[in-house]
N, CA, C and O atoms as a DFTB+ gen file, in Angstrom:
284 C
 N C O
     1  1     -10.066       2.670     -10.640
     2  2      -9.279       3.881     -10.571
     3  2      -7.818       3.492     -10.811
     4  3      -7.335       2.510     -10.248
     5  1      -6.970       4.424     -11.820
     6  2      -5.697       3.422     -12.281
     7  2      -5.016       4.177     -11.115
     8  3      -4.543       3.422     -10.265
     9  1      -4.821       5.835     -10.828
    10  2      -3.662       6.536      -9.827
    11  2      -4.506       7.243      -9.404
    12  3      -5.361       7.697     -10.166
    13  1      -4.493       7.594      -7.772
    14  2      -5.023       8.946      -7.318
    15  2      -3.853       9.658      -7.092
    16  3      -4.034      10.518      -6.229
    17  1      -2.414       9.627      -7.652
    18  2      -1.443      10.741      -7.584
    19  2      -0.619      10.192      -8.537
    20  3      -0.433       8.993      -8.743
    21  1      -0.196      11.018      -9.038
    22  2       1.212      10.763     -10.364
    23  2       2.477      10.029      -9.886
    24  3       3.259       9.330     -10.531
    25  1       2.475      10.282      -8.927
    26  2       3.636       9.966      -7.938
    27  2       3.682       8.318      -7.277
    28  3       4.542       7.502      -6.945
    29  1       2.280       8.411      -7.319
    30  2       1.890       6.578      -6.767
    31  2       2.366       5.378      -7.669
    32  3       2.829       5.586      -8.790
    33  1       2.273       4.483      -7.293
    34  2       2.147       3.385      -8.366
    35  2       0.798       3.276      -8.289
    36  3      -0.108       3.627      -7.533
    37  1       1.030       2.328      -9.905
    38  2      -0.710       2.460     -11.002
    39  2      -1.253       1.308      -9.953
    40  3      -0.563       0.518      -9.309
    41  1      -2.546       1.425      -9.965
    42  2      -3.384       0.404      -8.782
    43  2      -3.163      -1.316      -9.289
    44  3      -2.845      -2.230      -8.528
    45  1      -3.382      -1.412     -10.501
    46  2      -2.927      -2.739     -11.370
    47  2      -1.508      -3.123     -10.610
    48  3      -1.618      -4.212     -10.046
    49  1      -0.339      -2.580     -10.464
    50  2       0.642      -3.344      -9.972
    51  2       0.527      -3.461      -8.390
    52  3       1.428      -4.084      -7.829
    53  1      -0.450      -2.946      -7.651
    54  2      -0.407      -2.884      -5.863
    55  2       0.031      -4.372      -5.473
    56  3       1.120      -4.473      -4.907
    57  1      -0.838      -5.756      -5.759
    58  2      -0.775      -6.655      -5.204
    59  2       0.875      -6.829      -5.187
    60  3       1.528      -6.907      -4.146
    61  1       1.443      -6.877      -6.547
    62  2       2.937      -7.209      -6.868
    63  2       3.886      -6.473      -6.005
    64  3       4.962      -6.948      -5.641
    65  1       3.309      -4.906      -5.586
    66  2       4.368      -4.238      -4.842
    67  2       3.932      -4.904      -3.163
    68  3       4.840      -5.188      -2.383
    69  1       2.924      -5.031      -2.897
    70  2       2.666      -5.155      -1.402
    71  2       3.571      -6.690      -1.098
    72  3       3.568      -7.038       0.083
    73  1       4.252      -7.512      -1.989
    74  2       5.082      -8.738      -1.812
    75  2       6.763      -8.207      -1.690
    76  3       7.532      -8.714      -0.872
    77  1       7.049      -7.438      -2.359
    78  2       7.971      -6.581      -2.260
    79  2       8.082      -5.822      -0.853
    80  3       7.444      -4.778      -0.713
    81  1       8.791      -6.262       0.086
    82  2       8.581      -5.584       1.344
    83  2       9.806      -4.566       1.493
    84  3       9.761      -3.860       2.500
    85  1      11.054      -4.366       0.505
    86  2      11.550      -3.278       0.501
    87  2      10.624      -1.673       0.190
    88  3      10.672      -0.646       0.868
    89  1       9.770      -1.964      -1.155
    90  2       8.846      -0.985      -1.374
    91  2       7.728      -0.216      -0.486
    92  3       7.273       0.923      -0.390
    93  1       7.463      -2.046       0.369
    94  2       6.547      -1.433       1.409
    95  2       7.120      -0.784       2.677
    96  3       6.320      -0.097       3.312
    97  1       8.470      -0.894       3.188
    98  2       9.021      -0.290       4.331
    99  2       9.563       1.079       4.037
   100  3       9.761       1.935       4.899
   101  1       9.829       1.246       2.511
   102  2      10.358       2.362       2.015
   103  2       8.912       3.446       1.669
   104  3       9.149       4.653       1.709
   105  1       8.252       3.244       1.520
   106  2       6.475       3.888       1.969
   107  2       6.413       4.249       3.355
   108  3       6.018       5.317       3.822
   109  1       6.920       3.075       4.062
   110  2       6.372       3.567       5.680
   111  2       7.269       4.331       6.068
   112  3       6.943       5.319       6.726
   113  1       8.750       4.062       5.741
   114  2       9.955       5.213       6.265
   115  2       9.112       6.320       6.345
   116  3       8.602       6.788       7.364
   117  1       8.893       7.097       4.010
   118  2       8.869       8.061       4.116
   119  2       7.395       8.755       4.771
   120  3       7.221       9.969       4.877
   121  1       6.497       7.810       5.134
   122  2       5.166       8.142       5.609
   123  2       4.718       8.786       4.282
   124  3       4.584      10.003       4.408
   125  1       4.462       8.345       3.107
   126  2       3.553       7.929       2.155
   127  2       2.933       7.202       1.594
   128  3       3.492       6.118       1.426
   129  1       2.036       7.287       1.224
   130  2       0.824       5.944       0.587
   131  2       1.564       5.444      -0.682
   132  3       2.039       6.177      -1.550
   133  1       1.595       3.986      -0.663
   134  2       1.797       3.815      -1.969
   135  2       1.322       4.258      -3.005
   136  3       1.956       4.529      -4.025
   137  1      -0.142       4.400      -2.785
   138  2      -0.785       4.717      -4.261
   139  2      -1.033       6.088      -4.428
   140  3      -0.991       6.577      -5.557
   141  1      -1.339       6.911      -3.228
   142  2      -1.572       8.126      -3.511
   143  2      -0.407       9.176      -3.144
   144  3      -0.093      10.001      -4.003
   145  1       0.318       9.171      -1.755
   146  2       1.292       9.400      -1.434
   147  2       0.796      10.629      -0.490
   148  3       1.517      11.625      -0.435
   149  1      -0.338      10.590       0.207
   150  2      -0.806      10.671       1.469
   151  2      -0.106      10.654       2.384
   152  3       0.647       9.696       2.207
   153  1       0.186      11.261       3.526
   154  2       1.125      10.692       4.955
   155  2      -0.403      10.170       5.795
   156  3      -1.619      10.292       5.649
   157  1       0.689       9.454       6.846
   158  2       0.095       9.135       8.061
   159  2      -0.460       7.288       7.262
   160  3      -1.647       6.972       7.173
   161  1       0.383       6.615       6.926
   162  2       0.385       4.593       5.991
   163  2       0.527       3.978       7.555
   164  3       1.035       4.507       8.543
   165  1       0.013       2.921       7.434
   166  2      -0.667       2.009       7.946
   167  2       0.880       1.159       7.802
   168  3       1.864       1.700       7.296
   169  1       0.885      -0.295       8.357
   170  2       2.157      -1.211       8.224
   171  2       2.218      -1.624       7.032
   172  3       3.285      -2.045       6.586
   173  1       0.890      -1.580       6.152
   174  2       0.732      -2.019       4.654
   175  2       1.425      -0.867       3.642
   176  3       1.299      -0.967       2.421
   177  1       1.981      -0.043       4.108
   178  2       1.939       1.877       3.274
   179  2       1.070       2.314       2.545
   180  3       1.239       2.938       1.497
   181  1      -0.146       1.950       3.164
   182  2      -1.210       2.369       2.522
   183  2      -1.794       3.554       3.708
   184  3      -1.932       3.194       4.877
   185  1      -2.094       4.886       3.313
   186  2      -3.276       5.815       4.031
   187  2      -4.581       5.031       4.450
   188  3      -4.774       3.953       3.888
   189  1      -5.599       5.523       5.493
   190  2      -6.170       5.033       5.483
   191  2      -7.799       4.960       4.627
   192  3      -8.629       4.208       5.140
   193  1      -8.192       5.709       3.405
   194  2      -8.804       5.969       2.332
   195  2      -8.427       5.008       1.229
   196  3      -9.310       4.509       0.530
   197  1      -6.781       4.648       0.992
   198  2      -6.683       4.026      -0.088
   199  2      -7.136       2.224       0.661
   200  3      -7.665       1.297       0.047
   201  1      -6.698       2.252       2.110
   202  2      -6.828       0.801       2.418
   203  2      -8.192       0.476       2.508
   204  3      -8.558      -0.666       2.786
   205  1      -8.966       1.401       2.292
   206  2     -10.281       1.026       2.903
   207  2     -11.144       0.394       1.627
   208  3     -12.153      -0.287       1.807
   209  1     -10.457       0.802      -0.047
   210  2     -10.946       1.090      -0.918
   211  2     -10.336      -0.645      -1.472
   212  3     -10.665      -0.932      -2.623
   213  1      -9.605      -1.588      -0.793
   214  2      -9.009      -2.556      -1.236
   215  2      -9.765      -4.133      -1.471
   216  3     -10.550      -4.616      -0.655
   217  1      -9.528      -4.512      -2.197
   218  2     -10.273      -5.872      -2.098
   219  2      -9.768      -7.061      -2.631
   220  3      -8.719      -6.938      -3.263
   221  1     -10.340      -8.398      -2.519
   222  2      -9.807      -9.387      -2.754
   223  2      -8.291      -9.477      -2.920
   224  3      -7.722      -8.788      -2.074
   225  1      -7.630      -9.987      -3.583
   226  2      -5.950     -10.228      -3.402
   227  2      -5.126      -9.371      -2.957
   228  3      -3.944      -9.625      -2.724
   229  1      -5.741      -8.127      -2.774
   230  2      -4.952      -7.508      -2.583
   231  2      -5.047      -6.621      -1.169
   232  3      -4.220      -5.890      -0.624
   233  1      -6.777      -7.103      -0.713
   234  2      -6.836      -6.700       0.617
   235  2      -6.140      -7.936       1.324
   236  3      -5.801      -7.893       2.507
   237  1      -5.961      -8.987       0.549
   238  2      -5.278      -9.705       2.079
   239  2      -3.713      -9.688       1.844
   240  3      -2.995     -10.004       2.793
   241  1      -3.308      -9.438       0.980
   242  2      -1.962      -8.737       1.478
   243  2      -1.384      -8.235       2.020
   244  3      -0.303      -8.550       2.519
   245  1      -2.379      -6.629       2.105
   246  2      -2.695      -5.905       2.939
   247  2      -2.509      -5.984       3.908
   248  3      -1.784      -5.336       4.663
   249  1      -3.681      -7.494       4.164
   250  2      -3.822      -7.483       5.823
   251  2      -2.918      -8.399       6.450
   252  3      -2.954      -8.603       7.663
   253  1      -2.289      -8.834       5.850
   254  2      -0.808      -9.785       6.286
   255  2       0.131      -8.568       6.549
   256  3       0.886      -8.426       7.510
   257  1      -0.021      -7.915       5.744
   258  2       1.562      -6.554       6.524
   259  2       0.867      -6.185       7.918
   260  3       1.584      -6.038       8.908
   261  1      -0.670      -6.018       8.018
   262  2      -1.035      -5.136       9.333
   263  2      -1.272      -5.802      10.123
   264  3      -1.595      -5.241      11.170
   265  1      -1.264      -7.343      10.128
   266  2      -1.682      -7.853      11.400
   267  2      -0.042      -9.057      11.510
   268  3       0.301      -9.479      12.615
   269  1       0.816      -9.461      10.136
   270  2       2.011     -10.599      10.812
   271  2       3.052      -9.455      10.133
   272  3       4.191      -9.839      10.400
   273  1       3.079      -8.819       9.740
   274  2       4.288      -7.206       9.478
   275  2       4.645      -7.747       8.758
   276  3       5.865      -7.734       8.922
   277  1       4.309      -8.563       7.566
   278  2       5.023      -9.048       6.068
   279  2       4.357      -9.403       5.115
   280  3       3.128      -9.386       5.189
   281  1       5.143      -9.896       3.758
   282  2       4.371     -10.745       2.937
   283  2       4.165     -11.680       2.997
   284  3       3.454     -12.211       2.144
């Protein structure tokens, strides 16, 4: 799936933005998903539908923002 919102970034760049931790705190400010732009993001700014949908490199990115709050 490349976007579930116009507004998101394309799923191809996620891993690159989730290292970027300005992008990711600026998601959680506004309480939108990175990719879809959903409220109610996780420490990763991901909703919890898009995080669930994540895998390999980019689920453990992921899971470095939600369990040590960084990249």
């Amino acid at each position: 799936m490349e976007r579930l919102n116009p507004e998101g970034i394309p799923r191809k760049q996620l891993s690159f933005v989730l290292t970027q931790s300005r992008r990711v705190h600026e998601a959680r400010r506004i309480d939108a998903c990175l990719l879809c732009r959903h409220s109610r993001v996780n420490d990763a700014g991901l909703c919890e539908l898009c995080y669930s949908m994540l895998d390999g490199e980019e689920l453990r990115l992921a899971t470095r923002w939600t369990v040590a709050g960084g990249p």
